[in-house]
C-alpha positions as CSV (number, residue, x, y, z in Angstrom):
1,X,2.9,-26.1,-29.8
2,X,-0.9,-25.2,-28.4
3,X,0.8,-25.7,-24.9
4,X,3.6,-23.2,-25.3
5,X,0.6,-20.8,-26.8
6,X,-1.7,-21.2,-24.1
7,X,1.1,-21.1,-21.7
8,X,2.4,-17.8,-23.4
9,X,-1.5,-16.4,-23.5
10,X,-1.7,-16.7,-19.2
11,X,1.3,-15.0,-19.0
12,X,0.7,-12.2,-21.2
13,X,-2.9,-12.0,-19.7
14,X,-1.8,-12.3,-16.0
15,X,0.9,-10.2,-15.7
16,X,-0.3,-6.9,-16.2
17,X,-3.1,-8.0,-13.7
18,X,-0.3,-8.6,-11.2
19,X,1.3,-5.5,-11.3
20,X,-2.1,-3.6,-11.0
21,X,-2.6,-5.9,-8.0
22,X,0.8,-4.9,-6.8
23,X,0.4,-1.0,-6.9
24,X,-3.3,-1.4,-5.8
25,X,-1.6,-3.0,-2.6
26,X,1.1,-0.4,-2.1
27,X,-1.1,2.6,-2.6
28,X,-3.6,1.3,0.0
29,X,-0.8,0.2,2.3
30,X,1.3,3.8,1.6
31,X,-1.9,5.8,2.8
32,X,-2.0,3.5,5.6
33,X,1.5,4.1,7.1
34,X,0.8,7.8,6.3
35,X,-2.9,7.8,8.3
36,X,-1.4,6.2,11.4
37,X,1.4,8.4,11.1
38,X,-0.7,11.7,11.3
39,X,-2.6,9.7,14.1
40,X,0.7,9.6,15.8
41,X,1.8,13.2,15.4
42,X,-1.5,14.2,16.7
43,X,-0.9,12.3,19.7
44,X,2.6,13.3,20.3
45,X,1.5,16.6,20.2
46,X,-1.2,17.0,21.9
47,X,0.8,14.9,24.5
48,X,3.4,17.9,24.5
49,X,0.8,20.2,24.8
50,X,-0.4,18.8,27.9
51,X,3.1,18.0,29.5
52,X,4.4,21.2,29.0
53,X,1.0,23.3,30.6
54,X,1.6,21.5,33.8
């Protein structure tokens, strides 16, 4: 019984400390993918700007 108590305790301990580790990992890696794609607008753009002056 003190096994199936402990066992229950980690589990009710750990997994909200998962799921903040989950969303902590897709927030940083959403902002990410929405930095580099801002980079790459930039890029195309200015790209555009200089293809099309020519």
């Amino acid at each position: 019984m003190f096994l199936g108590d402990t066992i229950y305790l980690l589990f009710a301990f750990l997994m909200p400390l998962f799921f903040a580790i989950i969303v902590f990992i897709f927030i940083r890696s959403t902002k990410k993918q929405n930095e580099a794609l801002k980079h790459r607008e930039k890029e195309m753009m200015e790209f555009h700007k200089e293809s099309s002056g020519k």
